[in-house]
N, CA, C and O atoms as CSV, one atom per row, in Angstrom:
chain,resi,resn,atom,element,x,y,z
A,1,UNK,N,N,-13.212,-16.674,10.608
A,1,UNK,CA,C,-13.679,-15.481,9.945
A,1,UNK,C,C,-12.494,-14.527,9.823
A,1,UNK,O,O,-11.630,-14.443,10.696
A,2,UNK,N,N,-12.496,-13.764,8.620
A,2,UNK,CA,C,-10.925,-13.069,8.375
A,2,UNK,C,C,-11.492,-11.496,7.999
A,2,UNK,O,O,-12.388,-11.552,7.156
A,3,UNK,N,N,-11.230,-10.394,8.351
A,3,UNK,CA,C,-11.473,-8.979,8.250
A,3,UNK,C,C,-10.294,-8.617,7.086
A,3,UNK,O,O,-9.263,-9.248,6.854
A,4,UNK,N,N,-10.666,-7.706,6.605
A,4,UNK,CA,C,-9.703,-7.263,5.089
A,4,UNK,C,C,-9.582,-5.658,6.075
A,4,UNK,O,O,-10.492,-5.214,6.775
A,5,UNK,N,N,-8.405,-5.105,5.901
A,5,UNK,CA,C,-7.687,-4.057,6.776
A,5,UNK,C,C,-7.906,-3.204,5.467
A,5,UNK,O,O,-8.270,-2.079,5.812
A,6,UNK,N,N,-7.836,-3.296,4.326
A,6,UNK,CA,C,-7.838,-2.341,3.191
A,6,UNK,C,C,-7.928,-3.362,2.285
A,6,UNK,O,O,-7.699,-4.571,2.242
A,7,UNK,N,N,-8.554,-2.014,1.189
A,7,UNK,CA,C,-8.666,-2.477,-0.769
A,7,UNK,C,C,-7.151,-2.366,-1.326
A,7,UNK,O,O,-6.250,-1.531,-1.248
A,8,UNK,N,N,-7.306,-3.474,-1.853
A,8,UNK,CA,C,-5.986,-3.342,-2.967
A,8,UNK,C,C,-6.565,-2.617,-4.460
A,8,UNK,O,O,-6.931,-3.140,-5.512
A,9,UNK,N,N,-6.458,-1.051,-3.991
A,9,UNK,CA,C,-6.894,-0.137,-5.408
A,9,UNK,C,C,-6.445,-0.487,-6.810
A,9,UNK,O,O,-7.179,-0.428,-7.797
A,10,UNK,N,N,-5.353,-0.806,-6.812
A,10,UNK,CA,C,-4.169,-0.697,-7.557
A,10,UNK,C,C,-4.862,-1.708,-8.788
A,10,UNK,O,O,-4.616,-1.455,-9.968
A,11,UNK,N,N,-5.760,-2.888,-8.399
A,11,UNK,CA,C,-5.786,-4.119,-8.918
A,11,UNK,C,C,-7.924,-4.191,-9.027
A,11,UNK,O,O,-8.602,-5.184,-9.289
A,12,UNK,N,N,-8.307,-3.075,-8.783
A,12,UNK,CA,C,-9.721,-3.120,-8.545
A,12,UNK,C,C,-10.284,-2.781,-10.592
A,12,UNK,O,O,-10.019,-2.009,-11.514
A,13,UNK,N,N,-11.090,-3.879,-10.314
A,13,UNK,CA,C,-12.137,-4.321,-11.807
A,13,UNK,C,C,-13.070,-3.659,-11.985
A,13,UNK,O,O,-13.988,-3.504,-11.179
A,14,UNK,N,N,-12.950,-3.030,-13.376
A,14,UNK,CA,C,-13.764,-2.421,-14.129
A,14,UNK,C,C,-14.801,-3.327,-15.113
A,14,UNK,O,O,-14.620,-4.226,-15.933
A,15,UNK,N,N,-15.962,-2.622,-14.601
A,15,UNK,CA,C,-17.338,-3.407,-15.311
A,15,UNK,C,C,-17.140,-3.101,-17.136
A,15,UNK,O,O,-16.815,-2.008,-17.600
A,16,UNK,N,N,-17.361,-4.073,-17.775
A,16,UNK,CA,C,-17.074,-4.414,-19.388
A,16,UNK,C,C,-17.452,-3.057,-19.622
A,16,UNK,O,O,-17.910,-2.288,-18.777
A,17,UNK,N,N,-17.238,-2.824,-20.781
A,17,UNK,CA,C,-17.989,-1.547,-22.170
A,17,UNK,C,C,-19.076,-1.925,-22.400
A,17,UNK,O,O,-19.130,-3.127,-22.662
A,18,UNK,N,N,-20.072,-1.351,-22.417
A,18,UNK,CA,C,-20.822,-2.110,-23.649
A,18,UNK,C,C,-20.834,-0.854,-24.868
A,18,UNK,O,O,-20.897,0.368,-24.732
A,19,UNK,N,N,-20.731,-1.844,-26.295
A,19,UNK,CA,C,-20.135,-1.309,-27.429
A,19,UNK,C,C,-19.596,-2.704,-28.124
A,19,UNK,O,O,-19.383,-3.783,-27.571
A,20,UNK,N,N,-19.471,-2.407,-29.263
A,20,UNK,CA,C,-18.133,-3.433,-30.189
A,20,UNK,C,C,-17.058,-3.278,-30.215
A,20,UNK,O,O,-16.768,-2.601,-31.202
A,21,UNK,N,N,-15.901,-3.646,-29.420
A,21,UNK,CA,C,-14.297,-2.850,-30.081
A,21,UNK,C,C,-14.062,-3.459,-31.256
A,21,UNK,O,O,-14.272,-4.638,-31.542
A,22,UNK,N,N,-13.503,-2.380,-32.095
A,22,UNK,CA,C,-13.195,-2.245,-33.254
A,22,UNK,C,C,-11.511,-2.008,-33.052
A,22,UNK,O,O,-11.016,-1.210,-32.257
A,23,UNK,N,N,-10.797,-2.869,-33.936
A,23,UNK,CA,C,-9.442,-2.500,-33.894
A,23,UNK,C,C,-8.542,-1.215,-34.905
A,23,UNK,O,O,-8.606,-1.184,-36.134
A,24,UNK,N,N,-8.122,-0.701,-34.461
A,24,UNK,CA,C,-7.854,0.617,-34.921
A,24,UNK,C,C,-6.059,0.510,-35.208
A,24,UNK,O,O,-5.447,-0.476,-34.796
A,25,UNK,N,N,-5.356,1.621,-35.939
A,25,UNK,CA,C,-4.306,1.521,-35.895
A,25,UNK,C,C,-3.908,3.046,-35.485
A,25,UNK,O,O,-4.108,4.021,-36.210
A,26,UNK,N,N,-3.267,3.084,-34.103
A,26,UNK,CA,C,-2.940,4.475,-33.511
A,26,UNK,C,C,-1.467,5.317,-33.931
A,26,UNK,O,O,-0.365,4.768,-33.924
A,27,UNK,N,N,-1.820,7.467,-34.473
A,27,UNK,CA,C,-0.535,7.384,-34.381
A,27,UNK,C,C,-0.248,8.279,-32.735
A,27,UNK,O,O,-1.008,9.226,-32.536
A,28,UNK,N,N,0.766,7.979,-31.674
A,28,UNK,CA,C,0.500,8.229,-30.748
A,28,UNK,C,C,1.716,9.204,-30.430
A,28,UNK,O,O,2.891,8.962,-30.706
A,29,UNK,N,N,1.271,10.260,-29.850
A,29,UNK,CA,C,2.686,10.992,-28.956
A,29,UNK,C,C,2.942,10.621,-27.779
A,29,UNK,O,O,1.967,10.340,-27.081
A,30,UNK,N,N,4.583,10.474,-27.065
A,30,UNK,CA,C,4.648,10.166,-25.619
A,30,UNK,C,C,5.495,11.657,-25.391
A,30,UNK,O,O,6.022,12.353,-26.259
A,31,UNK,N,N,5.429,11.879,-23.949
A,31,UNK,CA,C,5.763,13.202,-23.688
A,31,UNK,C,C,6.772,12.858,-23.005
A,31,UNK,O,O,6.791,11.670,-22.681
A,32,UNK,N,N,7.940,13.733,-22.551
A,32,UNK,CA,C,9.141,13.008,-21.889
A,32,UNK,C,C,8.950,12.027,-20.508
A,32,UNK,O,O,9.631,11.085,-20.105
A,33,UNK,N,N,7.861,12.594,-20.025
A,33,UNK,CA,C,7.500,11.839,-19.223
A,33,UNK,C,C,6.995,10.776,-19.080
A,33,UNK,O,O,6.859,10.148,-18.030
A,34,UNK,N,N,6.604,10.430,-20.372
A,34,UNK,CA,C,6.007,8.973,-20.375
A,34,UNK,C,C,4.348,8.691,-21.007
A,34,UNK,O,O,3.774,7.711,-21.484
A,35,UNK,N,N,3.994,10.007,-20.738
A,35,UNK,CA,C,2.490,9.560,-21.099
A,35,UNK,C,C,2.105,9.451,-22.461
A,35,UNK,O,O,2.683,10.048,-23.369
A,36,UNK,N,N,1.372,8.879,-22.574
A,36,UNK,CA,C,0.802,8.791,-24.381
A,36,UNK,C,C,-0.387,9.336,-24.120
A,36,UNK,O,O,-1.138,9.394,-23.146
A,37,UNK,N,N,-0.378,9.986,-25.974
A,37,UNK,CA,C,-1.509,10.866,-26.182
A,37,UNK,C,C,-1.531,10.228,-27.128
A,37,UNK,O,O,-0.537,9.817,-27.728
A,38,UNK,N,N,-3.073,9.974,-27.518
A,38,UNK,CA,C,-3.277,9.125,-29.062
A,38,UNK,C,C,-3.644,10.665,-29.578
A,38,UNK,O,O,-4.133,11.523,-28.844
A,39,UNK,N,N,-3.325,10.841,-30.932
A,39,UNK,CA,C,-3.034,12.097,-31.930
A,39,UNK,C,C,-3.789,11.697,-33.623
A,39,UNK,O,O,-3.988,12.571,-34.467
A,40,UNK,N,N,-4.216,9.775,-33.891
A,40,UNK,CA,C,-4.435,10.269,-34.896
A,40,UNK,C,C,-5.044,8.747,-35.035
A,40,UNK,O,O,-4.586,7.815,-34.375
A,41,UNK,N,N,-6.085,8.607,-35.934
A,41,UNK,CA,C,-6.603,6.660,-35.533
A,41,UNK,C,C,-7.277,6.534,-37.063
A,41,UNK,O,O,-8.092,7.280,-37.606
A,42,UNK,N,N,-6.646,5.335,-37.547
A,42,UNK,CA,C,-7.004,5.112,-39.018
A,42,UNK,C,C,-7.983,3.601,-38.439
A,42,UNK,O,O,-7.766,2.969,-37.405
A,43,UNK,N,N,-8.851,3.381,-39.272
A,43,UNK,CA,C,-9.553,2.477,-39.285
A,43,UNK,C,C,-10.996,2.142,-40.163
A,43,UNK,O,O,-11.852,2.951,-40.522
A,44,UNK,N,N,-10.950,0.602,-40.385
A,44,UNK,CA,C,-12.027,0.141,-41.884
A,44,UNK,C,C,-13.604,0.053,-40.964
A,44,UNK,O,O,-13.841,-0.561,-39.923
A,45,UNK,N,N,-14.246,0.661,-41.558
A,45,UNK,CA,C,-15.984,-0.037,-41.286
A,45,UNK,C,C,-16.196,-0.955,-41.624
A,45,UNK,O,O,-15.342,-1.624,-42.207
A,46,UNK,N,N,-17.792,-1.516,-41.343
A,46,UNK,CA,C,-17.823,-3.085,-41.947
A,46,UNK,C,C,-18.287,-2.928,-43.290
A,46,UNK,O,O,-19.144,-3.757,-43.595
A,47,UNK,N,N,-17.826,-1.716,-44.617
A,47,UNK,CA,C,-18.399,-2.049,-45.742
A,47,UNK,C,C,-16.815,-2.023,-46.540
A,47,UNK,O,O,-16.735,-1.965,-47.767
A,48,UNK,N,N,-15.606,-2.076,-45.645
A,48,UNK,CA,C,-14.170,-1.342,-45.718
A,48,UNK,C,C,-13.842,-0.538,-46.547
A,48,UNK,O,O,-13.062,-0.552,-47.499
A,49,UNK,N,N,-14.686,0.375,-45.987
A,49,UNK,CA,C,-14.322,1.717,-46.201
A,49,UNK,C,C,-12.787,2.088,-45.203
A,49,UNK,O,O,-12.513,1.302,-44.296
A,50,UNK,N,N,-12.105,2.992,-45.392
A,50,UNK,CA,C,-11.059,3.306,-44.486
A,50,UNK,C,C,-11.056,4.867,-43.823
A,50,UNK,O,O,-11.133,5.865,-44.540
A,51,UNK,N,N,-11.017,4.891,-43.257
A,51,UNK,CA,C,-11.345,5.986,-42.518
A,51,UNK,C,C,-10.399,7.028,-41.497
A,51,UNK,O,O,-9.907,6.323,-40.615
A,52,UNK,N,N,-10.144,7.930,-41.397
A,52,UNK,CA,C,-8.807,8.721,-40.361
A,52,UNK,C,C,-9.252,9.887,-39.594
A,52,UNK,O,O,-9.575,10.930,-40.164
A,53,UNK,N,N,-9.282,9.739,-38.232
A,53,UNK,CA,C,-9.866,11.091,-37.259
A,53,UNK,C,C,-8.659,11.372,-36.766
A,53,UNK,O,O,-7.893,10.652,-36.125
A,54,UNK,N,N,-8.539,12.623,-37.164
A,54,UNK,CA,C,-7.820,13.522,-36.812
A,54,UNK,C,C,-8.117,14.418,-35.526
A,54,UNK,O,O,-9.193,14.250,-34.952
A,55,UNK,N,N,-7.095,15.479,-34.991
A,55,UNK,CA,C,-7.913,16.292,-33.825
A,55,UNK,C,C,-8.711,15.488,-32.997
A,55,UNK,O,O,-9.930,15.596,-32.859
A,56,UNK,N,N,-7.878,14.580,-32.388
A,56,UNK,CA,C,-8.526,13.726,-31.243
A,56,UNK,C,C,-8.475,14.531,-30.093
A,56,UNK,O,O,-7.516,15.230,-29.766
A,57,UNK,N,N,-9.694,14.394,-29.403
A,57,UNK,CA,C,-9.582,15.456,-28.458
A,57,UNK,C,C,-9.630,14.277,-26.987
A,57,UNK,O,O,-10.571,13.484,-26.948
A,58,UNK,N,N,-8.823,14.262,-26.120
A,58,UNK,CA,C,-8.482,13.210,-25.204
A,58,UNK,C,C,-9.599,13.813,-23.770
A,58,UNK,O,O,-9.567,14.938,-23.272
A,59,UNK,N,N,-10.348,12.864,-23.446
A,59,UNK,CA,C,-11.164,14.113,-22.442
A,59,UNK,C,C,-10.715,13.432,-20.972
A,59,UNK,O,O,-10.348,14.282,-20.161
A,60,UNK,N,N,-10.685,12.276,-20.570
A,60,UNK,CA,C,-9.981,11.060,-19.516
A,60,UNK,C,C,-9.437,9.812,-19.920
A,60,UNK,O,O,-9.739,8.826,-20.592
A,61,UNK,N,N,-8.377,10.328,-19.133
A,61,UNK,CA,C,-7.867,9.014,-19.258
A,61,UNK,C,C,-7.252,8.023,-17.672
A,61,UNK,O,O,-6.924,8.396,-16.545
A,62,UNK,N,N,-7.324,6.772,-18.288
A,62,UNK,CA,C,-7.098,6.231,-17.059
A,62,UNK,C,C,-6.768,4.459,-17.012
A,62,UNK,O,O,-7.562,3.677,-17.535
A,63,UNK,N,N,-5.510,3.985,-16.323
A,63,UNK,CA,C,-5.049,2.681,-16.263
A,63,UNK,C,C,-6.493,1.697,-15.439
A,63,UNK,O,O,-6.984,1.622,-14.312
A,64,UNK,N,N,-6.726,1.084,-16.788
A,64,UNK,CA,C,-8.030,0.151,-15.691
A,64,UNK,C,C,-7.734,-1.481,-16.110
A,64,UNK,O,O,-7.230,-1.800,-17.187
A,65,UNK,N,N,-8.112,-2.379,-15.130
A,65,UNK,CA,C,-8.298,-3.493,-15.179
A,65,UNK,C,C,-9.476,-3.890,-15.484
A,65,UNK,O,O,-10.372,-3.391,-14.803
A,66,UNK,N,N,-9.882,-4.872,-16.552
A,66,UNK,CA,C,-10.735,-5.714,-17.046
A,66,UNK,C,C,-10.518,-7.174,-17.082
A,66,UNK,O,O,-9.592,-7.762,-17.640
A,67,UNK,N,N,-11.843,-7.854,-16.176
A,67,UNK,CA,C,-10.959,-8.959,-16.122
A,67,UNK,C,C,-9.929,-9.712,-15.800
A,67,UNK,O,O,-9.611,-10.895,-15.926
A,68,UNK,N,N,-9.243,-8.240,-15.119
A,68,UNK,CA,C,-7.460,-8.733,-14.099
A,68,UNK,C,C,-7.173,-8.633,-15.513
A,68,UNK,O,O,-7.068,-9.824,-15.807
A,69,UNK,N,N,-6.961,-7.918,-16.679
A,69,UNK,CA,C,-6.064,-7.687,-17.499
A,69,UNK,C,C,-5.845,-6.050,-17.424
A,69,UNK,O,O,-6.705,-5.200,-17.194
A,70,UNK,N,N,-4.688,-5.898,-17.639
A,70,UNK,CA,C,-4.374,-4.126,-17.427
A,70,UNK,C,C,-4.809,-3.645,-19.080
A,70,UNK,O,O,-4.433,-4.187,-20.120
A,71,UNK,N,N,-5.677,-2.511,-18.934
A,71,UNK,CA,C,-5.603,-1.552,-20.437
A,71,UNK,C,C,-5.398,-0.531,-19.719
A,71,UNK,O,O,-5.275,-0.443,-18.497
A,72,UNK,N,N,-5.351,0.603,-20.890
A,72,UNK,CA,C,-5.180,1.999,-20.879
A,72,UNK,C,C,-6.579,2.171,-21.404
A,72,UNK,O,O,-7.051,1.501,-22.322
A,73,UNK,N,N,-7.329,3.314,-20.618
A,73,UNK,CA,C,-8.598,3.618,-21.331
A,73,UNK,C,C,-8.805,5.386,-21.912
A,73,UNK,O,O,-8.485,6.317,-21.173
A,74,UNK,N,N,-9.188,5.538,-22.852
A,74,UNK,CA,C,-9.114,6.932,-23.551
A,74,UNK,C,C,-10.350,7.555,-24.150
A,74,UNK,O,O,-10.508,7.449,-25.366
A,75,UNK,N,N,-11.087,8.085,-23.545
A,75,UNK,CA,C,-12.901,8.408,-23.384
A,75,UNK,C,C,-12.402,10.012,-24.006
A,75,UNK,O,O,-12.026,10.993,-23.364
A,76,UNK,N,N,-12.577,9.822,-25.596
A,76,UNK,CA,C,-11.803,10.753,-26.545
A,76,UNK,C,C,-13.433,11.210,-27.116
A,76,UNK,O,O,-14.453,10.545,-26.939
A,77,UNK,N,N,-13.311,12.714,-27.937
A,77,UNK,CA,C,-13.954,13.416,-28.806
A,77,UNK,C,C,-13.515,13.642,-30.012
A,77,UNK,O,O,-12.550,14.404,-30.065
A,78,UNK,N,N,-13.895,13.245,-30.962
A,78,UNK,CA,C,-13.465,13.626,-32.677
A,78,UNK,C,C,-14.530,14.148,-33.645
A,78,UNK,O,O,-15.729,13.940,-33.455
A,79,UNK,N,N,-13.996,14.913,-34.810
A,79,UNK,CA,C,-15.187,15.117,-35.416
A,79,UNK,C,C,-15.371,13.911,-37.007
A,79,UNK,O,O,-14.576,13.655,-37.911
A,80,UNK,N,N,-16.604,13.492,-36.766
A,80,UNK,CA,C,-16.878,11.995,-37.657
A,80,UNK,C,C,-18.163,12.608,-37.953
A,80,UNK,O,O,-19.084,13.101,-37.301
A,81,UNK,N,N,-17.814,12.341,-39.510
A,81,UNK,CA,C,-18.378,12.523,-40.909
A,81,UNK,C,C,-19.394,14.042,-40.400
A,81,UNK,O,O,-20.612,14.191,-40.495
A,82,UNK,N,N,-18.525,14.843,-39.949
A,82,UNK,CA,C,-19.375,16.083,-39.825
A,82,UNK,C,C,-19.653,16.777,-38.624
A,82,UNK,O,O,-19.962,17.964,-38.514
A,83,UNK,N,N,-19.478,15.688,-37.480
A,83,UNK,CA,C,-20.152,15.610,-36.043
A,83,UNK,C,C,-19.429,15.451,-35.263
A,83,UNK,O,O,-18.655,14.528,-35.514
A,84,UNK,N,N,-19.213,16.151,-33.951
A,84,UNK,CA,C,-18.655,15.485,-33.010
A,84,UNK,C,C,-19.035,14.221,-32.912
A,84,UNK,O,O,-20.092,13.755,-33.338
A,85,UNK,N,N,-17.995,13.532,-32.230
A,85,UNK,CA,C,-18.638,12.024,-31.449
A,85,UNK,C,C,-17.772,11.835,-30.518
A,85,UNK,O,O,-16.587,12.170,-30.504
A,86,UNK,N,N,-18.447,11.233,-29.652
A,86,UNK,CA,C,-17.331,10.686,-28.495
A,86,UNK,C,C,-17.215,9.103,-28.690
A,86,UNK,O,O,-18.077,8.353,-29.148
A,87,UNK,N,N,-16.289,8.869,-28.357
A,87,UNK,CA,C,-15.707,7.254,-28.266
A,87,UNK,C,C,-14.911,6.968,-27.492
A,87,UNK,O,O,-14.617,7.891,-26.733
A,88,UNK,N,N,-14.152,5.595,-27.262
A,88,UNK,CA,C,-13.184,5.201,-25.965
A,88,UNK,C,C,-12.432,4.282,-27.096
A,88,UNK,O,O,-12.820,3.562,-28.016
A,89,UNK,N,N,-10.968,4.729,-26.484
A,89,UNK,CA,C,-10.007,4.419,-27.240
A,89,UNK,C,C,-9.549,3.078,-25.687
A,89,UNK,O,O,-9.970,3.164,-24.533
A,90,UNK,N,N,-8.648,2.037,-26.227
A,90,UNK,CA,C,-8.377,1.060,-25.410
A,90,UNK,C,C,-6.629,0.664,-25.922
A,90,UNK,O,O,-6.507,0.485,-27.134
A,91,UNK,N,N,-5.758,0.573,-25.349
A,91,UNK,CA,C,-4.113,0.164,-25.281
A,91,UNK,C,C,-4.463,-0.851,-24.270
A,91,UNK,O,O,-4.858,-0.647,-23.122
A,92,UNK,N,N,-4.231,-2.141,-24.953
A,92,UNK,CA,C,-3.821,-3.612,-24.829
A,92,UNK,C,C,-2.402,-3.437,-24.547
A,92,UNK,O,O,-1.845,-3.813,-25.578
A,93,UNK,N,N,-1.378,-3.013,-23.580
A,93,UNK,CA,C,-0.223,-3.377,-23.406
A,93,UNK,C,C,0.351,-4.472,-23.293
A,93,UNK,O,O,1.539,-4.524,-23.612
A,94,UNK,N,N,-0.433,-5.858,-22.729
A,94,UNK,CA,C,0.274,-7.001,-22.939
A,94,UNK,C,C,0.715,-7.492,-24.524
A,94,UNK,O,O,1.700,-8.172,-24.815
A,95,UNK,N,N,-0.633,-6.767,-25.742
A,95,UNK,CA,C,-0.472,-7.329,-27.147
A,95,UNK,C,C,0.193,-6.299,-27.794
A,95,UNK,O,O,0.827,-6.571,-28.814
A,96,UNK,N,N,0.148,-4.892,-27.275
A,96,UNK,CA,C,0.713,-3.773,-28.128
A,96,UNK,C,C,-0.563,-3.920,-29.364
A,96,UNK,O,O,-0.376,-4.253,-30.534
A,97,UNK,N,N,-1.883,-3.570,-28.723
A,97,UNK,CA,C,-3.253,-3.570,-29.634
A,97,UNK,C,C,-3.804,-2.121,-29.370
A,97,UNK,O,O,-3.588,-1.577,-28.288
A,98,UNK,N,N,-4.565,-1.459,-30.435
A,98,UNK,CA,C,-5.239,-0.204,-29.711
A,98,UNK,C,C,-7.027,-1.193,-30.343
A,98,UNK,O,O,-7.286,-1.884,-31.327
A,99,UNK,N,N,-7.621,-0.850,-29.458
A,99,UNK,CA,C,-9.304,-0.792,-30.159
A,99,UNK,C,C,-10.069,0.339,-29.892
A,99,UNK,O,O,-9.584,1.216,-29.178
A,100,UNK,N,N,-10.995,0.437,-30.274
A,100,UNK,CA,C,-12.151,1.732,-30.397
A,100,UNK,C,C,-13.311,1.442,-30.107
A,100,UNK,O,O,-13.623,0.740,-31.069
A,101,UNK,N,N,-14.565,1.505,-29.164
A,101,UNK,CA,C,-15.530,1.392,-28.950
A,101,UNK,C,C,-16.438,2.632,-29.267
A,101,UNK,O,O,-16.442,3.672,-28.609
A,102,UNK,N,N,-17.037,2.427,-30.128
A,102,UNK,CA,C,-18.496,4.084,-30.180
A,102,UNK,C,C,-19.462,3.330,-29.699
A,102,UNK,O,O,-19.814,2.180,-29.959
A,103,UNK,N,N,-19.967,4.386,-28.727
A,103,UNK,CA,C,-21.148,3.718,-27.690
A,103,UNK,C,C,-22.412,3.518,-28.418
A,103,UNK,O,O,-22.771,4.416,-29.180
A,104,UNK,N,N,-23.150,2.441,-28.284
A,104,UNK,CA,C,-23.960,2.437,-28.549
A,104,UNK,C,C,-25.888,3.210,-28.390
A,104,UNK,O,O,-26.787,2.781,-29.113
């Protein structure tokens, strides 16, 4: 029988989205320090239409594992077709991918 002395935080799994990610194309600021701010997200619906939210408003953010794969997660506010909405923005760093989930 083996006792665990501590969690390895660093590497702890986050339960899926539920939502569709949608792939998006981000324009992003990094600050000298390193961090990215997504600033601007173009992307088609399913009738491809094309679409651009501006005034992304970033509300948390945070490095999570899915699956033992590392993303960046971005639980953002924009205003769409009139309305606020909230959504979660996702940075795939192994592919250099952004996607978009609006909750269902």
């Amino acid at each position: 029988m083996g006792f665990a002395i501590g969690m390895e935080t660093e590497k702890l799994q986050e339960k899926e989205i539920c939502g569709v990610p949608q792939k998006v194309a981000v324009d992003c600021w990094f600050t000298s320090t390193g961090k990215m701010i997504p600033r601007m997200i173009k992307y088609e619906d399913g009738e491809g239409i094309r679409h651009l939210l501006k005034d992304i408003e970033v509300v948390k953010s945070d490095k999570k594992y899915y699956a033992g794969v590392l993303m960046y997660r971005y639980d953002c506010r924009a205003g769409v077709d009139a309305c606020m909405r909230e959504f979660i923005l996702r940075y795939h760093p192994d592919d250099n991918l952004w996607d978009m989930i609006l909750p269902e």
